[in-house]
N, C-alpha and C positions, 0 to 999 in steps of 0.2 A: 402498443409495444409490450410484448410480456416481458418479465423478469426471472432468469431461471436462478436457481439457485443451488447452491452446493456446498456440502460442509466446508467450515473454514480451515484454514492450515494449520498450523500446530506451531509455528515459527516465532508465533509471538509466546513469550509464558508467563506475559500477565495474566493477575487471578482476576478475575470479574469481582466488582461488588452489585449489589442490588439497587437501584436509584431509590435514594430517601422521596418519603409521599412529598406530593407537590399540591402546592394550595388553588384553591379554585381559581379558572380558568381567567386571562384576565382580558375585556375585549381589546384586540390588534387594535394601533393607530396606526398613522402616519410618523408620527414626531412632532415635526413643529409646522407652525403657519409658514408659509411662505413656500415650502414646499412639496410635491405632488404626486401620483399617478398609480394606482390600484388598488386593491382591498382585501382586507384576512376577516375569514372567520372567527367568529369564537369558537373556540374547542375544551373539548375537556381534555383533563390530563389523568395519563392512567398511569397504574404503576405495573411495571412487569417485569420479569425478574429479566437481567440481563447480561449478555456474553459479551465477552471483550471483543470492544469495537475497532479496535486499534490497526496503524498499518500494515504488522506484521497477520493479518486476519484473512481481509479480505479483497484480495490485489484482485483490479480487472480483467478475464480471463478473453481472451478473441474467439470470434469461431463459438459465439451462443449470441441467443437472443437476447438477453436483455441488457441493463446496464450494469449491473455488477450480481455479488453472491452477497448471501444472508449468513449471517454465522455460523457456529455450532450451533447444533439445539434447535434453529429455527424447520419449519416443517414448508416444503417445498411447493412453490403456489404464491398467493397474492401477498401483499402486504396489507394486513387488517390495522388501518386506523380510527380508534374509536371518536365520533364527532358529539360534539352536542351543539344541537342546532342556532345560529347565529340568530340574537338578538334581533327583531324585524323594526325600523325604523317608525316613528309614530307618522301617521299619515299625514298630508299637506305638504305645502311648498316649503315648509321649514323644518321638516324633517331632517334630520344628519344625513350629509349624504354620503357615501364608501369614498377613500380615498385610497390613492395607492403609497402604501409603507414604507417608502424607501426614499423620503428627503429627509431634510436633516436640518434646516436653517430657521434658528429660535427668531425668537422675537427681534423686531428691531433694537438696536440700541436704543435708551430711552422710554420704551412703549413696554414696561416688566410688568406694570399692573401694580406696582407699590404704591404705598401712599407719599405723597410730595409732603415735606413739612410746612407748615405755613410761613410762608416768608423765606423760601428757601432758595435762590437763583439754580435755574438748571446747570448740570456739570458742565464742563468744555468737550468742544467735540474729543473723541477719542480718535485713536489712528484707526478704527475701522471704520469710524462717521465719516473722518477726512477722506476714507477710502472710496466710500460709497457717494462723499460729495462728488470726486474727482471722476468716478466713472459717469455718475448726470449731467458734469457741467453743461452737454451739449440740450440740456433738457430748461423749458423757456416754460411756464403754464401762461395759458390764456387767463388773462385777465378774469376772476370771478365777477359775476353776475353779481350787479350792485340794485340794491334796493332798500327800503326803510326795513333800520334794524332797531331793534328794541333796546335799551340799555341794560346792562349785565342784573339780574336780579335777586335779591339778597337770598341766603342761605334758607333753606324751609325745614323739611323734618329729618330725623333720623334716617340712617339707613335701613330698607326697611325690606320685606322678605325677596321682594322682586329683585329690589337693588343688587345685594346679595348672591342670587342667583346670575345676575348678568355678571358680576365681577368673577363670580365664580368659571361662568366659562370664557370670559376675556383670560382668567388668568393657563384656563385649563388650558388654551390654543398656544400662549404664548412660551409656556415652560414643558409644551409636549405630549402633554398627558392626553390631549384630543387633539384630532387633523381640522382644520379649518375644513368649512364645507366647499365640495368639488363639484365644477360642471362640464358638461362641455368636452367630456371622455372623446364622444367619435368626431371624425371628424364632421362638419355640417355638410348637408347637402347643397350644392351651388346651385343658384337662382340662376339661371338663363333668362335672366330680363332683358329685352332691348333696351338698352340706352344713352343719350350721348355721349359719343368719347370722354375720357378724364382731358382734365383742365393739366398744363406742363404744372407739375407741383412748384407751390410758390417756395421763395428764399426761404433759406432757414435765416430765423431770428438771430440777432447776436445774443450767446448764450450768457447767463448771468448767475452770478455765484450761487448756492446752497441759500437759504433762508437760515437768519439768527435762530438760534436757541431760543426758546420762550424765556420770557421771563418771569420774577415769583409772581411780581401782579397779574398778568396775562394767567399765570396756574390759578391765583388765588381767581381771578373772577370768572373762569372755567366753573370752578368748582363751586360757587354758587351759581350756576345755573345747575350743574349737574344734581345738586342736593334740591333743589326745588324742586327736577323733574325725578326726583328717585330714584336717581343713578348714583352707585357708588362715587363718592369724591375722590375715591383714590385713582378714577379714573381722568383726572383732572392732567397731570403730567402728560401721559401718551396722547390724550384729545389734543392738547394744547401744539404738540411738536405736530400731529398729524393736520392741523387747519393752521398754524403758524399766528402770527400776533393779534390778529383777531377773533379767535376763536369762539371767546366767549361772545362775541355779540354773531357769531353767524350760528354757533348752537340756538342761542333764542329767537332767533328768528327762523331758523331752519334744523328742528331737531334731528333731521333722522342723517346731518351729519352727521349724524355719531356711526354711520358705518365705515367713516374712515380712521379708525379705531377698530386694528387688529382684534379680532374674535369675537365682537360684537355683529350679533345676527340680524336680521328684518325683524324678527317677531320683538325684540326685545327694545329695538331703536323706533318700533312702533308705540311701544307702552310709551316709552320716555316722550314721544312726540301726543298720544294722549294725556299724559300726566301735565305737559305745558300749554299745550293748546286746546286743550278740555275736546266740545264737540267737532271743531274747528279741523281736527285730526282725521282724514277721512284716506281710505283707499284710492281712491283718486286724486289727492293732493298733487298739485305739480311737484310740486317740490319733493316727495317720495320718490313720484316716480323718476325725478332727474337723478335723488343719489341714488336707487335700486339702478340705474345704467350701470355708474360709475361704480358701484358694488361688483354687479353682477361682470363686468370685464376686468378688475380687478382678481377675481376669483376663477376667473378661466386663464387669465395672466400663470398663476400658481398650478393651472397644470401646460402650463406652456405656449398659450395662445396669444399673439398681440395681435389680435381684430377679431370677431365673428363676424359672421354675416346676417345679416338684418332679420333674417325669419329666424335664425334661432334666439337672436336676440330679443323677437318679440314674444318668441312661445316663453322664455323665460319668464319675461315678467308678467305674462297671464297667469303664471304657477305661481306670481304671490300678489294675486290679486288687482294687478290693476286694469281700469276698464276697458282701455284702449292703448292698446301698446303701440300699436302703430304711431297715432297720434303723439304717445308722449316721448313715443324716439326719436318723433321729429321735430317736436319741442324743445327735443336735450340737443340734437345737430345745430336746432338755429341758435338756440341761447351756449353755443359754445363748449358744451361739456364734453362731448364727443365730437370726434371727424367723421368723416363719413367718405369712401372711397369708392370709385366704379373700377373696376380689374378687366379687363380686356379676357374673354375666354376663347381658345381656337386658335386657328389662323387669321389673320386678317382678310375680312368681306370683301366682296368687289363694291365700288363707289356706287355710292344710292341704298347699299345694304345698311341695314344700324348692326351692330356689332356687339355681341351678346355679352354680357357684364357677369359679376357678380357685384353685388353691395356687399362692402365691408364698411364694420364699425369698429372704430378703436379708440383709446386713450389717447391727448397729445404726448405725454413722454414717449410713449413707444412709438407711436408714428413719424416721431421727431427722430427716434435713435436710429428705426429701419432707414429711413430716408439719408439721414447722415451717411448710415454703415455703405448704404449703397453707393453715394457719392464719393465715399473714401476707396472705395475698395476699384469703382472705373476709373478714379483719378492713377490710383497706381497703374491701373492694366494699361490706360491708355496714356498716359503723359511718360512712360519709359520711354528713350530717345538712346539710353547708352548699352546697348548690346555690346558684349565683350567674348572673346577667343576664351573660353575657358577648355579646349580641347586637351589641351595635355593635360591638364588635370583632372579630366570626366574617366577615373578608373576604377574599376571594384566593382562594389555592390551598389552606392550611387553613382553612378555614372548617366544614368538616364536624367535622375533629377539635376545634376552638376549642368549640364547642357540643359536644360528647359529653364533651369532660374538663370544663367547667364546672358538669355537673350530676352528676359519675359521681368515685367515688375510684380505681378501678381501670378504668384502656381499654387495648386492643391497639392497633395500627396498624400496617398490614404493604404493604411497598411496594416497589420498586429504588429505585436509587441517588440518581433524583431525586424522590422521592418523600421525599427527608430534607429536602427545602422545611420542609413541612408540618409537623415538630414545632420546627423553626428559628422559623415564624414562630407557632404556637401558644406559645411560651416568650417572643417577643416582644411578645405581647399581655400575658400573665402579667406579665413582668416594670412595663408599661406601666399595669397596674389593681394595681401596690405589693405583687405577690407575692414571697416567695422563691423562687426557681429554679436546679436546676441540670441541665445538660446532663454525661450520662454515656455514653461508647462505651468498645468492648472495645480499642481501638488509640488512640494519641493522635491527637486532631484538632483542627481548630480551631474554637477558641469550649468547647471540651469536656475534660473532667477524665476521667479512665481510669477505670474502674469497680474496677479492684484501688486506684488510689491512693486514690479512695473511701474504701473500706475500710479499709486503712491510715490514712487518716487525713493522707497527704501532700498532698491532693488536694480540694478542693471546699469547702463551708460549714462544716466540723465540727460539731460536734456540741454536743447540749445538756448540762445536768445528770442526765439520764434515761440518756445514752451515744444519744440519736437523733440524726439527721442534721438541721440545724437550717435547716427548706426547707419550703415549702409546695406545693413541685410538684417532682417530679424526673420529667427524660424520660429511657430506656435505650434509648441507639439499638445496634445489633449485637445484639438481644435474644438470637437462635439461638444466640449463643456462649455465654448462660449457663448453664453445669452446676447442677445441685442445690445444692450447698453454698454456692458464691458467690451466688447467688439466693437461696436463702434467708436467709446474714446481710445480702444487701440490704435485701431488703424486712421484717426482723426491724427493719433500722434507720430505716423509713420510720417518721413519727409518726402516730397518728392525728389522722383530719381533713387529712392532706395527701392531695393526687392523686399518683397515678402511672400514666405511659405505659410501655408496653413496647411498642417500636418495630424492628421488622426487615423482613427478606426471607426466608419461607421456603424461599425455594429453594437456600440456599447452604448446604456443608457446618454439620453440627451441633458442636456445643460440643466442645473438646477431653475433657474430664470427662465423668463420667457423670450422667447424665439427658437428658431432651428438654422443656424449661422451656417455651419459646415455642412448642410444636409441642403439646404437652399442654393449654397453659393458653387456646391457641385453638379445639381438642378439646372441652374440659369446656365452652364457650360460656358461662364463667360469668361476665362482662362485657360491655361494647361493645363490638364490632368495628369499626372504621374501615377498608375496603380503599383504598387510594388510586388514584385515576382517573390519575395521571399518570405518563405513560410514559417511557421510557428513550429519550434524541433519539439519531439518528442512526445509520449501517449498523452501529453495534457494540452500541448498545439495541437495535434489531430483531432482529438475532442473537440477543443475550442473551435476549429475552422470547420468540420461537422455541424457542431450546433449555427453556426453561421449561416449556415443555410439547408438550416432547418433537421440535420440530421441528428438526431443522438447515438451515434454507432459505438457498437463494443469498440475496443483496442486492447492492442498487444500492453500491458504493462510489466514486463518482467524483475523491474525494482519497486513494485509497488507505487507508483507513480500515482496512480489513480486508484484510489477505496473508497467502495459504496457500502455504506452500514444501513441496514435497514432499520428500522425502529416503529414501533407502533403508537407511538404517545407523544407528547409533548413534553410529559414529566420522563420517559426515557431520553428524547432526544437531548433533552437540557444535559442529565447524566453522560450520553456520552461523548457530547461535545466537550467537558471537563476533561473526562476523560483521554482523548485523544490530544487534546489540550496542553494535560499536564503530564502522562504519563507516556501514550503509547506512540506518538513522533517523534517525543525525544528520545525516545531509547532507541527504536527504529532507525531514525536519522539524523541522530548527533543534531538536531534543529532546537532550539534552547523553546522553551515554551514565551517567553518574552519575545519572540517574533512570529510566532503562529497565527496568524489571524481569523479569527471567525466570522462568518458574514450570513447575515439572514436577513427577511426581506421587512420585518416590521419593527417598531420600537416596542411596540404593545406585543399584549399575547404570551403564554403560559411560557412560549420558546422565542419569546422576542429579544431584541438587544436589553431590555434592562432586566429580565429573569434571567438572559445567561450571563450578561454582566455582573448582578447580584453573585452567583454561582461561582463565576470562574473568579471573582477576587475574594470570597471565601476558601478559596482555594489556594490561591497564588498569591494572597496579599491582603490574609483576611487583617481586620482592625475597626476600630469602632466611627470609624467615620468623621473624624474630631475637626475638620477645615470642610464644612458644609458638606457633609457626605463624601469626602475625600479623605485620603491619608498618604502621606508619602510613599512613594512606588506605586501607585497607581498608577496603571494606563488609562490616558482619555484620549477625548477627541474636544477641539474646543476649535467652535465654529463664532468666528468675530461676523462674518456678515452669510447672508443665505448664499448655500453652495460652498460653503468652502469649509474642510473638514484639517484641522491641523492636527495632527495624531503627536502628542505631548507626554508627558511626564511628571507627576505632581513632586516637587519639591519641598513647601512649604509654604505657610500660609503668617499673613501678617495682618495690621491696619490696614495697608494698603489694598490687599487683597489675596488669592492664590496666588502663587509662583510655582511656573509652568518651563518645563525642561525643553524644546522642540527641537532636536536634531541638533543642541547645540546654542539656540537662540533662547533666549531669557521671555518668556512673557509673563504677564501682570494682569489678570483678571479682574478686576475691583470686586468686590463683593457681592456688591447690588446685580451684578451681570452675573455671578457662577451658574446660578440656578439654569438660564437660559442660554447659558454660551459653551460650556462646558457637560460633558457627558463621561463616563466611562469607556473604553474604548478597547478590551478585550475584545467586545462584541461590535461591529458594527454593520450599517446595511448597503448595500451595493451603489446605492448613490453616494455613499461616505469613503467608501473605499478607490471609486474610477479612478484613475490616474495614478494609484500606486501597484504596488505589485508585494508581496511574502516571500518568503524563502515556502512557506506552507500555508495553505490557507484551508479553514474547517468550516465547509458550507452546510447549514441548519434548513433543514426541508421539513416542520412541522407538518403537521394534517392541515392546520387553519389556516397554513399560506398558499394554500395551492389555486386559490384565485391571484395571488399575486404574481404571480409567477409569466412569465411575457420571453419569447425568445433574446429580447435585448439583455434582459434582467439577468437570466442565467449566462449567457454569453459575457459578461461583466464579472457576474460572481465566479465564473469555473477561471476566469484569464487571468484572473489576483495571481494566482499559483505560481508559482517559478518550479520548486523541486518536487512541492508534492500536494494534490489535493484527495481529501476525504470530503464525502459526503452524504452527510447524514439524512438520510431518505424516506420520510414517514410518507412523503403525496403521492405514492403507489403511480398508478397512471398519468397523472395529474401531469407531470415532467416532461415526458415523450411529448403530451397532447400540449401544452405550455410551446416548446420549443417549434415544433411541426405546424403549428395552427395559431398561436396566437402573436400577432406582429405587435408591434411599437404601436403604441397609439399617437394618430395623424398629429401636428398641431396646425391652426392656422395661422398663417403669416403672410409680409407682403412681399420678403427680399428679394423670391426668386423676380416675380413680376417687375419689379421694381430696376433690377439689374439687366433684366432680358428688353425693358425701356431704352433703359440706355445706352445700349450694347446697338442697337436697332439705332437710336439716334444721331450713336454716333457714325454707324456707318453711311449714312444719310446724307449726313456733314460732305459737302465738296470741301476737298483736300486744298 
C-alpha cells in the first residue's frame, strides 16, 4: 500500500524543536515473564531534524492512497527508516528465543529474585495471591512421583560466576528487562493418527485450597542445597513457593526442578544438576527429561497454549538434547506429570471405521480448568428451565439480545466498542423486571465491578451459602481477556438457573493466560449468537472496522480525528510522541495531556514503553525518582497478578510501601513488589491498554517493531481512541502488510472439542 504525501497545513503554529541525540539503541523485549507473542528488532536511533507532528498538521485526507500525509519539509515517496541489524541469537536449543512485546505481567508475587533473610517466615498472602488462589481453587496436582530423596545438604561455596549469571537472568525475566523464552508461535500440525475413541473424562477431583507459604526452615534448607549446587541462595524464596514444603529435599534429588523457578533456563538448571550429581548428570536423565515436559508446556502456556500435540512436543525436546523423546513423553504420561488426550478430528466415521485423533498433551491445572469451564458453561446452556416473556421490554438497540438471554441460560454477544449499548441496556431491562444483576469487565469501568474483584470477593453481589455469586444474570463484557482459569472459577461461580452473557470483540488481542475462552466458546456454537448491527461512529470507527478485516483504508477525517506523523527514527518517534503528548493535542483539543495515552508494541527498544516513558515524565513530571524510581504525579500502571494492568497514580511512598491513587481506590505496593508490579504508565502496550479506551490515544510505530506488528495488535491499539488518534508511523510498509497478511497467532486448546462433546452427549440423552 503506498503512502502519498503532501505538505502539511498551516493550522497548527507550533514551532518544531529538533529531537535531542538518543543513546544507543536498546534491544525490544517482551516485558515480563508470564506474558507473550511477537518480536522487535533492534534499531538504531537517528537524529533528524523535525517538523511539528501535531494534530493541527496532518489530518487524514480520503480519496489517496495511502494512510495518511508527511509534514512540511518531508520529500514525497517512501518513508526511510534507518535499521541496524538485530542482534542474531547464539545457536542451540538454548538460544533466546523472539518473543512478542506486548504482555505485561511481572513476576509472581513472592518469586522477585531477592534474597530471604535467614530465619525470616515468608509474608502472608496479599490480596492478589488470595486472587490468584481463588481463581485455581478448581486446580487439584497429581500427587508427585515419590522416591528416595536425599537429606537437605549443608551449605558449600560462595556464589560463584555461574551462579551470578543464572540469578542474573532469573532476575532479568522477572522485573522485565528480558521476555522469558517463547515457543510454539504457529500453530502445530494435527497428527491424523488412528486411534481409540477418548475414554468420558473422569470426575473432577474435590478441589483443595492453595498450598501454605513456605516456611523460613523450608527457605533456609532450599538454600543449602542451592549453594552446594552453585546456584544463587537468593534463589532460595521463589524455589521454595514454586515446589511448596518440600522443596529442598526434591532439589536434591531431582535438580533440574529448578525449572520451576521463573527465568531459570535448561542450560543453566543443567549445570546446577552437574554441579550435584557430578557424572551422574547426563542428557538422557529421566528426570531432565520429565521436568524439560513440564518446562517446555509451561512456556507455550505464556504464549497461550494449554496442550500441544505430541510431535511438536517431541521435536522440542530433541532441540535440547534428549535421546528419545518419544520415549521419555511417555515416561512423563505414565508417571503422571502430563495428561495426555485423543481429540476426535472430522465427522464422525461409519462403525468399523477408527476415527482420526489428534494427541494432545497438557498440564493437570489447565486440563483441570478447560474441563471444569466446559462443564460449567453446558450446565448453564442446558439446565435453564425458566424462559420468560421479556417482549415488552426487547426495545432499541438491544432488543435482539433482550430476547435471546430471556429464553437462553448461556448467549455470546460480540460487537466494538459501541456495541456495549446493547448489554448496558439488556441489564437495564433485567434489573427493571426485579432481577439480580451484575456488570463485569476485565479493566475498571463504569457502572461495572472487575472480573478479578469478582472473584475476590472485593467486588459485586457476593455470594451465597453455596460460595455462588448471589445474581440472576451476570454480563462479562471484555470476554477475549478471559483465560481458562479465571473463566472457569467464573462460571463455576455462576448458580443454576441464572443467565449469563459473554460479551466482546473478537478482533482485539487475546487473554493475557492461556486459553482462547471467547474464541472457542463461539467455535463450539453451543449457544446463541447475538452479532451486533451497530457500528463504530466516526473516521476512527471506520478505521478500526477496516483494519478488522484486513483493510487499512484512507478516511474522511475533517476534525482531524485521525493523524499519521511519519518519522524516520526511533530517537524522532520518541520526540514526537512528547510532543504530541504535551503540546499539540491539547492545544488542538482542549484533551489535557494527563489523559492522552500512548501505546506501542514493546517494553524494550530505543521507542519502547520505558524510553518514552523516561521522556514523557521528563516532560510532564520530571523529578528525581525518590520512592524507587517514582515521584508523586506519576502515571503508572501496577500489575498485582499476569494480565491485569491498573492504570494508577503515585501518591506517596512510606514503610509500608508506595501508595497508589486508582480511579479513587487507595492501593499499597509493599516495596519488595514495586520493581516488578509497578511500571510508569504514560506509555503503555496494547495488551495493557485492551479494555480501556482515551479520550486520545498516541500510537508509536518505530522501525524495530514492525515484526510485531499483527492485525489484532493494531486493531486494539487504533480502538483505544475515542476523539482522537495520532500515529506515529516509522514501519513504512510494514502496517498495511501487518494488517492485510498477518493474523492472530493460532493457540491450541481443548474447549471448543470439549463443548461440542457435550453438546453431542447431550442430545443423545433420551428426554
Amino acid at each position: 500500500m503506498s503512502t502519498d504525501r503532501r505538505p502539511a497545513s498551516a493550522e497548527d503554529p507550533a514551532t518544531p524543536t529538533a529531537p535531542p541525540p538518543q543513546p544507543a539503541a536498546e534491544a525490544p523485549d517482551s516485558g515480563e515473564a508470564g506474558d507473550a507473542e511477537a518480536t522487535d528488532e533492534a534499531a538504531g536511533s537517528d537524529e533528524a531534524g523535525s517538523q511539528d507532528g501535531g494534530p493541527g498538521a496532518e489530518p487524514m485526507v480520503s480519496g489517496r492512497d495511502g494512510v495518511g500525509e508527511s509534514p512540511a519539509g518531508t520529500t514525497s515517496g517512501e518513508v526511510h527508516t534507518d535499521r541496524t541489524p538485530a542482534a542474531e541469537p547464539e545457536p542451540g536449543p538454548d538460544a533466546d528465543q523472539p518473543d512478542q512485546p506486548d504482555q505485561d505481567g511481572p513476576a509472581e508475587p513472592g518469586a522477585d529474585g531477592g534474597s530471604a533473610e535467614k530465619g525470616e517466615a515468608a509474608p502472608a498472602l496479599s490480596e492478589a495471591e488470595a486472587e490468584l488462589a481463588a481463581q485455581k481453587i478448581e486446580r487439584e496436582r497429581i500427587a508427585r512421583r515419590k522416591a528416595e530423596r536425599q537429606a537437605p545438604v549443608d551449605a558449600g561455596a560462595k556464589l560463584s560466576g555461574k551462579a551470578a549469571d543464572l540469578l542474573a537472568a532469573v532476575r532479568a525475566v522477572e522485573s522485565g528487562e528480558k521476555p522469558s523464552p517463547v515457543y510454539f508461535d504457529e500453530a502445530p500440525t494435527a497428527p491424523r493418527k488412528p486411534a481409540a475413541p477418548a475414554a468420558p473424562p473422569t470426575p473432577r477431583p474435590t478441589p483443595t485450597p492453595a498450598p501454605p507459604a513456605p516456611t523460613a526452615a523450608g527457605i533456609e534448607g532450599v538454600r543449602s542445597v542451592l549453594a552446594r549446587g552453585g546456584a544463587p541462595e537468593a534463589l532460595a524464596g521463589p524455589a521454595a513457593t514454586a515446589l511448596g514444603e518440600d522443596a529442598a529435599e526434591q532439589l536434591a534429588h531431582d535438580p533440574w526442578r529448578l525449572l520451576a523457578v521463573t527465568g531459570v533456563r535448561p542450560t543453566q538448571a543443567d549445570g546446577f544438576a552437574r554441579a550435584l550429581l557430578g557424572s551422574e548428570a547426563g542428557p538422557g536423565d529421566e528426570r531432565r527429561a520429565a521436568a524439560l515436559v513440564g518446562w517446555l508446556l509451561e512456556q507455550a502456556a505464556l504464549k497461550g497454549h494449554t496442550a500441544l500435540e505430541a510431535p511438536t512436543l517431541e521435536s522440542a525436546l530433541s532441540q535440547y538434547g534428549v535421546p528419545d523423546p518419544a520415549a521419555s513423553l511417555e515416561q512423563a504420561i505414565g508417571e503422571g506429570t502430563v495428561l495426555v488426550f485423543h481429540e476426535p478430528l472430522g465427522p464422525p466415521v461409519a462403525e468399523g471405521e477408527e476415527q482420526p485423533v489428534r494427541v494432545l498433551v497438557g498440564l493437570e491445572g489447565y486440563a483441570l480448568a478447560e474441563e471444569s469451564l466446559a462443564d460449567g458453561l453446558a450446565r448453564l446452556a442446558n439446565t435453564f428451565d425458566d424462559p420468560a416473556d421479556w417482549e415488552k421490554a426487547a426495545t432499541g438497540p438491544g432488543a435482539d439480545l433482550i430476547r435471546a438471554v430471556s429464553g437462553h441460560g448461556l448467549v455470546t454477544h460480540t460487537g466494538g466498542e459501541a456495541a456495549r449499548a446493547e448489554p448496558l441496556a439488556l441489564l437495564a431491562a433485567a434489573r427493571d423486571l426485579g432481577l439480580r444483576v451484575c456488570l463485569a469487565a476485565h479493566t475498571p469501568a463504569q457502572g461495572a465491578v472487575t472480573v478479578a474483584g469478582l472473584l475476590a470477593g472485593t467486588e459485586g453481589p457476593g455470594r451465597d451459602a453455596d460460595g455462588q455469586f448471589a445474581l440472576d444474570l451476570l454480563v462479562v463484557l471484555d470476554a477475549p481477556q478471559l483465560d481458562v482459569e479465571t473463566a472457569a472459577a467464573l462460571v463455576e461461580s455462576v448458580p443454576d438457573g441464572a443467565r449469563l452473557v459473554l460479551s466482546g470483540d473478537p478482533g482485539v488481542l487475546g487473554s493475557a493466560g492461556p486459553g482462547r475462552v471467547f474464541g472457542d466458546v463461539l467455535a463450539a456454537r453451543a449457544c446463541p449468537q447475538l452479532v451486533s448491527r451497530t457500528p463504530d461512529p466516526g473516521p476512527i470507527g471506520e478505521l478500526v472496522s477496516g483494519v478488522g478485516i484486513g483493510e487499512l483504508n484512507q478516511v474522511d477525517a475533517p476534525g482531524k480525528e485521525v493523524v499519521i506523523v511519519p518519522v524516520q527514527g526511533a530517537g524522532e518517534a520518541v520526540h514526537r510522541a512528547v510532543q504530541l503528548v504535551a503540546e499539540s493535542v491539547p492545544r488542538a483539543f482542549g484533551i489535557p495531556a494527563d489523559v492522552v495515552q500512548v501505546i506501542t508494541p514493546g517494553h524494550g527498544g530505543s521507542a519502547g514503553t520505558r524510553a518514552l516513558n523516561a521522556a514523557l515524565k521528563e516532560r510532564l513530571n520530571p523529578g528525581p525518582g525518590r520512592f524507587g524510581g517514582f515521584d508523586p504525579g506519576d502515571r503508572v500502571v501496577h500489575v498485582p497478578a499476569p494480565g491485569r494492568a491498573v492504570p494508577a497514580l503515585v501518591v506517596s511512598a512510606d514503610a509500608q510501601g508506595l501508595h497508589l491513587d486508582a480511579a479513587g481506590a487507595r492501593i499499597v505496593v509493599p516495596k519488595e513488589r514495586v520493581e516488578s508490579q509497578v511500571r510508569h504508565g504514560w506509555a503503555v502496550t496494547a495488551h495493557q491498554a485492551v479494555g480501556a479506551r482515551w479520550p486520545a490515544v498516541v500510537v508509536v510505530l518505530p522501525g524495530d517493531a514492525a515484526q510485531a506488528l499483527s492485525r489484532d495488535w493494531v486493531y486494539t491499539a487504533f480502538g483505544r481512541a475515542e476523539r482522537h488518534l495520532s500515529v506515529v508511523h516509522g514501519v513504512d510498509q510494514a502496517l498495511p502488510h501487518a494488517v492485510a497478511e498477518v493474523l492472530p497467532k493460532p493457540r491450541t486448546t481443548r474447549l471448543t472439542g470439549l463443548l461440542r462433546a457435550l453438546a453431542a452427549s447431550a442430545q443423545d440423552q433420551p428426554e
